[in-house]
Structures are given as structure tokens and as C-alpha cells.
N, C-alpha and C positions, 0 to 999 in steps of 0.2 A: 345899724343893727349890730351887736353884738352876737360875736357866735360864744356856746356854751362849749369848749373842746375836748373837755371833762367827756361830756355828754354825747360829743360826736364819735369819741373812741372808746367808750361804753357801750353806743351800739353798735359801731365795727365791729367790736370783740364777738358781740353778739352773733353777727350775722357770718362773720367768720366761722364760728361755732357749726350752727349753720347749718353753714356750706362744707364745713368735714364731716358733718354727720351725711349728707347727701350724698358727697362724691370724696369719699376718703382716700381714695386711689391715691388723686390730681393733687390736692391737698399735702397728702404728706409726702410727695414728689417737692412740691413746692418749699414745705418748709425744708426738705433736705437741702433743697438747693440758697434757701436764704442761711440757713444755717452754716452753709460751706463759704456763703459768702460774706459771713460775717466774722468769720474765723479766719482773719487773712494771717499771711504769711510776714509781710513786711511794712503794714498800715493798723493802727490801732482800732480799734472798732467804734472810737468815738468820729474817728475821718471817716470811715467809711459808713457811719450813718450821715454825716455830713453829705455825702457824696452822695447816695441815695435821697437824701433829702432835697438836696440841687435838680438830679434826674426828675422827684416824684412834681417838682416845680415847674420845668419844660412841662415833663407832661402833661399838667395841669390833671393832675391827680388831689383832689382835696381829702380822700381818704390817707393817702402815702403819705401826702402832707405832715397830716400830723400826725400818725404812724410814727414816720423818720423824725420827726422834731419832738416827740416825746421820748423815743430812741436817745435822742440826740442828746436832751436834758439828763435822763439816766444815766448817762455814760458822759456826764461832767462839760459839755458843750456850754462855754458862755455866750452870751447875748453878743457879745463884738464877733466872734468866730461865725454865731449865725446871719450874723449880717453880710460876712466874708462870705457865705455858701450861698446868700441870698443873689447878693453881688455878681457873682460866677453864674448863677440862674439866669441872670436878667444878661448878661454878656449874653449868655447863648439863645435864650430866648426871647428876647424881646418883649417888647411889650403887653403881652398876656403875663412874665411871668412876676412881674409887678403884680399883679391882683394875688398871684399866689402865694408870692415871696412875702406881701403883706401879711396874706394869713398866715405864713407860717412866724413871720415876727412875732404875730396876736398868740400864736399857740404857745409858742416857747415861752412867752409872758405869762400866761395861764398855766403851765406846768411848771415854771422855775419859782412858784410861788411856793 
């Protein structure tokens, strides 16, 4: 089965939406703190989607997922780099994060189109 990932972070976006219409407090606490953290100091913002992207993989996050790996595409991440963060996934996670690390090779194929 293919996944559509267009389609999966269209309706993120959505539901994201959402959720800061509900609880806008939480929400834009959260975006301040993604936004601090993607403003580093000493790391370019394409690693540190990178990085995220590896964490959203442990965690077996299929939203972060591709979140971070279209992040990741935007901010000039090629296909070998994301196999390098795949790579560092599956070090730390084992074998769950092969199923994720997969989707996210599948995503990045679908967004570097």
C-alpha cells in the first residue's frame, strides 16, 4: 500500500489548525519552543530537522515523520543525508524504526519530487 504524504500532512496541517483554535495557550507555547529550536546557534536548521526527524523515528511518530522529512526536503536535505538520519534511527532504535525510517525514505521521495 502506498501512503499519499501529500495528503497525510494536509490533514496534519488541518488538525493542527484545529487544535490552536481549541487550546491556543498550549499551542503557541509549543510553537515558541519549536521555533527556539530551530533557530540554533551552532547547527543549521537543515541538521536539526535532520535530528528531529531521527527522534520523530524512535519515537515512531508517523505524524513528526513526515513533518520533519518535509522540513527536511525544504531546507535542501538530500536522499543520502536522509538515509544517514535513517541510519542513526535504526542505531538507536531498533527494529521498529525500520518500519519508520522506511516511511520516512517513502516521504522524502514524495516531497523531493
Amino acid at each position: 500500500m502506498t501512503k499519499d504524504y501529500h495528503a497525510i500532512s494536509d490533514a496534519q496541517d488541518a488538525r493542527a489548525t484545529e487544535l490552536f483554535r481549541a487550546a491556543p495557550d498550549i499551542m503557541r507555547g509549543h510553537r515558541n519552543v519549536t521555533q527556539a529550536a530551530q533557530s540554533p546557534a551552532a547547527l543549521d536548521v537543515k541538521t536539526t530537522e535532520m535530528m528531529a526527524l531521527a527522534i520523530a523515528i524512535v519515537q515512531r511518530c508517523e505524524g513528526c515523520v513526515v513533518y520533519h522529512t518535509k522540513q527536511s526536503v525544504t531546507h535542501g536535505a538530500s536522499r543520502e543525508e536522509i538515509c544517514d538520519t535513517i541510519a542513526v534511527a535504526i542505531e538507536m532504535g531498533g527494529g521498529p524504526a525500520t518500519v519508520y525510517g522506511a516511511d520516512a525514505l517513502a516521504a522524502f521521495d514524495a516531497f523531493s519530487k
